[in-house]
GUDO-608334 format. One record per residue (C-alpha): residue in three letters; x, y, z. Coordinates in steps of 0.2 Angstrom, whole numbers, plus 2048, in hexadecimal, padded with zeros to 3 digits. Last residue first. Layout:
residues N
AlaXYZ...
//
This chain:
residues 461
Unk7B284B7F0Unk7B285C7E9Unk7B586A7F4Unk7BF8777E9Unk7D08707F3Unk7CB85D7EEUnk7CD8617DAUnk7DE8697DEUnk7E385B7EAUnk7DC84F7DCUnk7E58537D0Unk7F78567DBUnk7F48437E1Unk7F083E7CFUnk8028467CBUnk80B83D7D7Unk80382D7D2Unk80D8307C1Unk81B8347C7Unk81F8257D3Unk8158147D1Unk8128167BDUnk8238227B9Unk82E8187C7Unk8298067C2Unk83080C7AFUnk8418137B4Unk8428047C3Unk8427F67B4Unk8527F27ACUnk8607FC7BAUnk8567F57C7Unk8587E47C3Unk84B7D57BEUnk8497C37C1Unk8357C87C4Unk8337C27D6Unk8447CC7DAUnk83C7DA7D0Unk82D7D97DAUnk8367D57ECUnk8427E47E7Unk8337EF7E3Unk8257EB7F2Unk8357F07FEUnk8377FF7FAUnk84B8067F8Unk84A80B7E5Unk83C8177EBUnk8278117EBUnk8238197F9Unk82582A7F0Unk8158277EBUnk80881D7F2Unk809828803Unk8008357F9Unk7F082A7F4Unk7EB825804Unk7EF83A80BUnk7E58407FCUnk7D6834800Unk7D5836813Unk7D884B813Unk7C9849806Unk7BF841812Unk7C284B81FUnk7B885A815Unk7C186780FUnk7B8877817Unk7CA883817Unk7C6886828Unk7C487482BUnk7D186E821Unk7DC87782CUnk7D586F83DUnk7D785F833Unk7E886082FUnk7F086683FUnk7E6856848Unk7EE84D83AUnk80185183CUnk80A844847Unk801837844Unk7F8838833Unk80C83B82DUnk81582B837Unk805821831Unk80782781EUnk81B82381DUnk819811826Unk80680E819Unk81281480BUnk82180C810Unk83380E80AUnk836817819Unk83E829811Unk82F827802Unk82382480DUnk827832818Unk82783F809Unk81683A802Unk80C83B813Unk81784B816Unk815850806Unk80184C801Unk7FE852814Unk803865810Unk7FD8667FEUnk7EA860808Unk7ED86C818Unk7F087A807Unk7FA888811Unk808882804Unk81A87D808Unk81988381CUnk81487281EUnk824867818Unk83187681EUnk827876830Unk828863832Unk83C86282DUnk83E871838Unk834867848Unk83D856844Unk84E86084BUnk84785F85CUnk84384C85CUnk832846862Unk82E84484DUnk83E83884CUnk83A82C85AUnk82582B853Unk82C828842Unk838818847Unk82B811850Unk81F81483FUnk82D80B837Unk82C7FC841Unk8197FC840Unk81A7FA82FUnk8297EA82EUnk81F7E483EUnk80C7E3833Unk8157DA825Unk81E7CF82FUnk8117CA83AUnk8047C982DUnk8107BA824Unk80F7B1833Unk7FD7B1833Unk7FC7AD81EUnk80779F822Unk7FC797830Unk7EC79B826Unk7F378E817Unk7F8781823Unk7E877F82BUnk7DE78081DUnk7EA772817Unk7EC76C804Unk7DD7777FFUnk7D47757F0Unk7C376C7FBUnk7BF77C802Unk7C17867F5Unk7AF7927F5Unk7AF78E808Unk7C179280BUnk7C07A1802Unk7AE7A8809Unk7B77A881AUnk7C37B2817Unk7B87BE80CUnk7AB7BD81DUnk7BB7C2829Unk7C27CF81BUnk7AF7D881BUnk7AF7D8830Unk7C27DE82FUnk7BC7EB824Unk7AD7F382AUnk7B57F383CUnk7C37FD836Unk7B780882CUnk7AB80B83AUnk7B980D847Unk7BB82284AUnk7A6825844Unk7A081784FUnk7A8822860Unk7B782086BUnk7BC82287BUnk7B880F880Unk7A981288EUnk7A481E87FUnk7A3810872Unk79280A87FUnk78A817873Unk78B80A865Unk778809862Unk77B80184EUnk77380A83CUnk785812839Unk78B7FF83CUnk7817F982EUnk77E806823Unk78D80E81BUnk79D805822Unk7937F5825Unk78D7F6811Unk79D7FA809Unk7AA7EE811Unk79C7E180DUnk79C7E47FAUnk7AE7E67FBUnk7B37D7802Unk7A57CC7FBUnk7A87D37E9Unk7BC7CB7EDUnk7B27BA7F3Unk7A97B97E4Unk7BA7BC7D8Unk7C07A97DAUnk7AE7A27DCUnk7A87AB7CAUnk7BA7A57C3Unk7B87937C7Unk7C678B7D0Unk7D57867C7Unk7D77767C2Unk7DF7767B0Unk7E77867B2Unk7F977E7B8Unk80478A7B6Unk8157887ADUnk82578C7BCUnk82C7987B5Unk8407997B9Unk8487A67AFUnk85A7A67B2Unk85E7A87A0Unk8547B679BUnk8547BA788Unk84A7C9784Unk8367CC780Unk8387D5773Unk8447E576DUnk8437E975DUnk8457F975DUnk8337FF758Unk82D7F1763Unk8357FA771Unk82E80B76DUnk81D80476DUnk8207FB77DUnk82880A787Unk818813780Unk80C805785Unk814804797Unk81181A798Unk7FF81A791Unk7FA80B79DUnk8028157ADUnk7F78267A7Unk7EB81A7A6Unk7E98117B6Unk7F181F7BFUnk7E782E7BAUnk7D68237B9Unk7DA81D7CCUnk7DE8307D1Unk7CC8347CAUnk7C58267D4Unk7CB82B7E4Unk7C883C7E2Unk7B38367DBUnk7B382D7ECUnk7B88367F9Unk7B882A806Unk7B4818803Unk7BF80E811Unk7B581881CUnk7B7829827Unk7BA82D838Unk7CD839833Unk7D883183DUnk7D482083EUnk7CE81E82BUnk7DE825825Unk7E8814827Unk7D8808820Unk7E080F80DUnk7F080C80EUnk7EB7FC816Unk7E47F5807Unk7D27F080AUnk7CC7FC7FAUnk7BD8047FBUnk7BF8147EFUnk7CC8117E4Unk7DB81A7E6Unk7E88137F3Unk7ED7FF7F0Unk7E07FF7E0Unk7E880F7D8Unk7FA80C7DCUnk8067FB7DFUnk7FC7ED7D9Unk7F87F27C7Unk8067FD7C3Unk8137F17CBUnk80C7E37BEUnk80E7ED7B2Unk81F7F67B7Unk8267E57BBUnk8207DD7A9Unk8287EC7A0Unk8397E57A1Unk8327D579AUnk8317DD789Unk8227D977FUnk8257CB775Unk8137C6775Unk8167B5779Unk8217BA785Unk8177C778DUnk80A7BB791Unk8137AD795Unk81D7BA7A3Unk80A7C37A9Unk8067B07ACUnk8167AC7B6Unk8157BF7BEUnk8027BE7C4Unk8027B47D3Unk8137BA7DBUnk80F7CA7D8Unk7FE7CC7E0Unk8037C37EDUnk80E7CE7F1Unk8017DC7EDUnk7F87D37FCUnk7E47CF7F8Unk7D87DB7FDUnk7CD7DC7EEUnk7D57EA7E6Unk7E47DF7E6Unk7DD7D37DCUnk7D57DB7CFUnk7E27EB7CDUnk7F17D97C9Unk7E37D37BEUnk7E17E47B5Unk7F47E97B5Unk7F67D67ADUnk7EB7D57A2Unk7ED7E8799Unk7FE7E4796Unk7F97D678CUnk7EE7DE782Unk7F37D9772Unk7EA7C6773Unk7D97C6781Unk7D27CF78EUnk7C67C1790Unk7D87B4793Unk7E37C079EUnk7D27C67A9Unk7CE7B17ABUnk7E17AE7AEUnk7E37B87BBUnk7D37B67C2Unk7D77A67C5Unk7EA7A97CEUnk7E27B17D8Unk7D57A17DEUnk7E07947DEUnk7DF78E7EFUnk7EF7947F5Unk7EE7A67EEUnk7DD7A87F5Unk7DE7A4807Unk7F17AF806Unk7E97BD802Unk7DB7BC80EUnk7E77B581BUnk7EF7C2818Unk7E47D281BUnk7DD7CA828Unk7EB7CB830Unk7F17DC829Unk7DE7E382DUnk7DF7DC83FUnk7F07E1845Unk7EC7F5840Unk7E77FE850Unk7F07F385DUnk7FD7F0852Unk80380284FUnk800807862Unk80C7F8864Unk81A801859Unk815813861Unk81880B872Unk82880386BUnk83280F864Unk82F81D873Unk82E815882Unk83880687EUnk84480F874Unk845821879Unk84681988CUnk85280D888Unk85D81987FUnk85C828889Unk865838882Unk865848889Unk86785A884Unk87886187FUnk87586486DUnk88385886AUnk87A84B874Unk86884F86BUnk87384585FUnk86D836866Unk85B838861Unk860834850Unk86B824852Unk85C81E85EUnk85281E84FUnk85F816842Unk85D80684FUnk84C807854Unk84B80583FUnk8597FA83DUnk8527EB843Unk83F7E883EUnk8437F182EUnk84E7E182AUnk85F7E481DUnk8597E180BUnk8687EE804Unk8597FB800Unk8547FB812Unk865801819Unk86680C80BUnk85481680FUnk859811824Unk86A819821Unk865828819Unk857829824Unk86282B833Unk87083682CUnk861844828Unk85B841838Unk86C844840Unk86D852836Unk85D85A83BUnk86185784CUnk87386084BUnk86986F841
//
């Protein structure tokens, strides 16, 4: 019970740690060598060095290795179509067809738009809050409600939920399980439905009862919106092509083209197509997307050069912050006292998909981090999950789909990341907007993760 206390005392700090804007990348060896230390007072040994460079840092770099590419290309992606116009294009396309009184509807749709193509919910939020705020105040819809929207749309169903998206949250799985960014379709589109419109019905409500009180828009006297500039923004059918160019591509090398290839040379490389498929799929389809921005735009851009050196550096942060935590995972799950925390977490249900919805859930919500929260769980428990699931006949890809959408709850704490840049994007607090956030990111995803867990125990997929 010493280990578990020092655990306990380690997540503690790093979820308050985290919350109060201090770097992952330093406290998390930190708070992890905190834990193994108190193997001291159980009187077995304590190497710091060796916990931390052959513990921290060989998970860390195994982290990289396997996931380096997608968060690369990942960015540039984002950032490729954020500087030349493109997001912010079908941003103000989706906001104008969808038209007056469904203002709430534009933005989560825009924000699900984007980010279901690949691009950054960061950059998600940045692009769509100065239209989402015209919108909201011409319509004197509370701004407290814009964060929830806009965290609604970028935060849930697209980053964990539909079938193909690039998000990492949803490339995670693919290692462990063989299967494609696509798995389990008709679970991932029922969790989608859940969120998108069980998060829709919960905004409007707030809204209705708002109106009722009189409450609009609101006075907000730091606001600082810059007024966009749509009068040159790029076409919307070059905007969105190369998002249909992501997923179309994604799609057709995961399913055919690289199924279809001779890749028994993978053998000399102790692996097989069925293990890298959908990592390939996807870098291959972010690579084209890339590429199909900068062609589409060429000419909008200040500096290509300039525009792909900021969306490397801002990779490298995103992937560190990640990896970070899943160094601070692999030190906890070596520890003594990480083997009762693990044993209360599974013994729960006999159910492998109830047992990886909570620890998948459970880490992300102590790391702040659904792709940290669902590496740590895929790594230390999936080899106990599949052998399960195969004498219950659930298929891998079903242990995929409910593990993506699992680590896209609890993520989303007070202390996540994603949250205090949104609401620091927004002007807004806690106190006015986290209620709201927490319903469409926290409850209500949790519940289209116990839908579809029930759904995926009878076999359906």
């Amino acid at each position: 019970m010493i280990g578990v206390l020092g655990i306990i005392i380690s997540l503690g700090l790093l979820m308050y740690l985290a919350y109060k804007g201090w770097s992952v990348i330093i406290i998390a060896p930190l708070l992890a060598l905190l834990a193994a230390s108190f193997t001291i007072f159980q009187g077995g040994d304590f190497h710091m060095l060796a916990t931390y460079t052959e513990g921290f840092m060989v998970s860390l770099s195994g982290y990289v290795k396997s996931y380096f590419p997608v968060f690369l290309l990942g960015a540039l992606f984002g950032k490729v179509m954020d500087d030349s116009g493109a997001a912010n294009s079908i941003a103000v396309a989706i906001s104008t067809k969808i038209g007056k009184g469904k203002e709430i509807w534009a933005v989560v749709l825009s924000c699900a738009v984007i980010t279901y193509g690949g691009v950054s919910l960061f950059v998600a939020a940045f692009a769509i809050y100065p239209i989402g705020a015209a919108l909201f105040r011409e319509a004197d819809i509370p701004k407290r409600l814009l964060p929830p929207a806009i965290a609604l749309g970028a935060f849930t169903f697209t980053m964990t939920a539909i079938p193909g998206t690039p998000q990492i949250q949803n490339a995670i799985p693919m290692q462990y399980f063989g299967t494609d960014a696509f798995a389990a379709p008709i679970l991932g589109i029922v969790a989608a439905v859940i969120m998108l419109f069980g998060g829709m019905f919960w905004i409007n409500s707030r809204n209705k009862i708002a109106q009722a009180k009189g409450e609009g828009y609101g006075n907000h006297m730091n606001e600082d919106i810059a007024a966009m500039d749509t009068s040159n923004l790029p076409p919307f059918f070059t905007s969105i092509l190369p998002i249909i160019i992501v997923l179309v591509g994604n799609f057709i090398c995961s399913k055919y083209v690289f199924p279809s290839m001779d890749t028994a040379y993978l053998a000399d490389y102790n692996t097989t197509i069925g293990a890298v498929q959908g990592n390939w799929s996807l870098i291959v389809s972010l690579i084209i997307g890339v590429l199909a921005a900068i062609a589409f735009n060429y000419r909008r851009f200040t500096s290509i050069r300039s525009c792909l050196k900021n969306g490397v550096q801002g990779s490298f942060l995103a992937i560190m912050n990640t990896a970070s935590e899943v160094g601070y995972g692999n030190v906890i799950k070596t520890l003594a006292g990480f083997s009762l925390v693990a044993a209360g977490m599974l013994s729960i249900s006999s159910n492998p998909l109830v047992g990886e919805a909570i620890s998948s859930s459970v880490l992300a919500g102590i790391t702040g981090s659904a792709s940290g929260g669902l590496s740590i769980a895929l790594a230390t428990f999936s080899d106990q999950f599949i052998a399960q699931a195969a004498t219950y006949g659930i298929s891998p890809e079903v242990l995929h789909r409910v593990a993506s959408v699992a680590c896209g709850g609890l993520d989303t704490l007070p202390h996540n990341g994603a949250v205090i840049t949104l609401l620091g994007i927004t002007g807004m607090t806690h106190k006015e907007c986290y209620a709201n956030i927490g319903m469409c990111t926290v409850v209500i995803p949790a519940i289209a993760c116990v839908a579809i867990i029930i759904l995926g125990s009878f076999g359906i997929c």
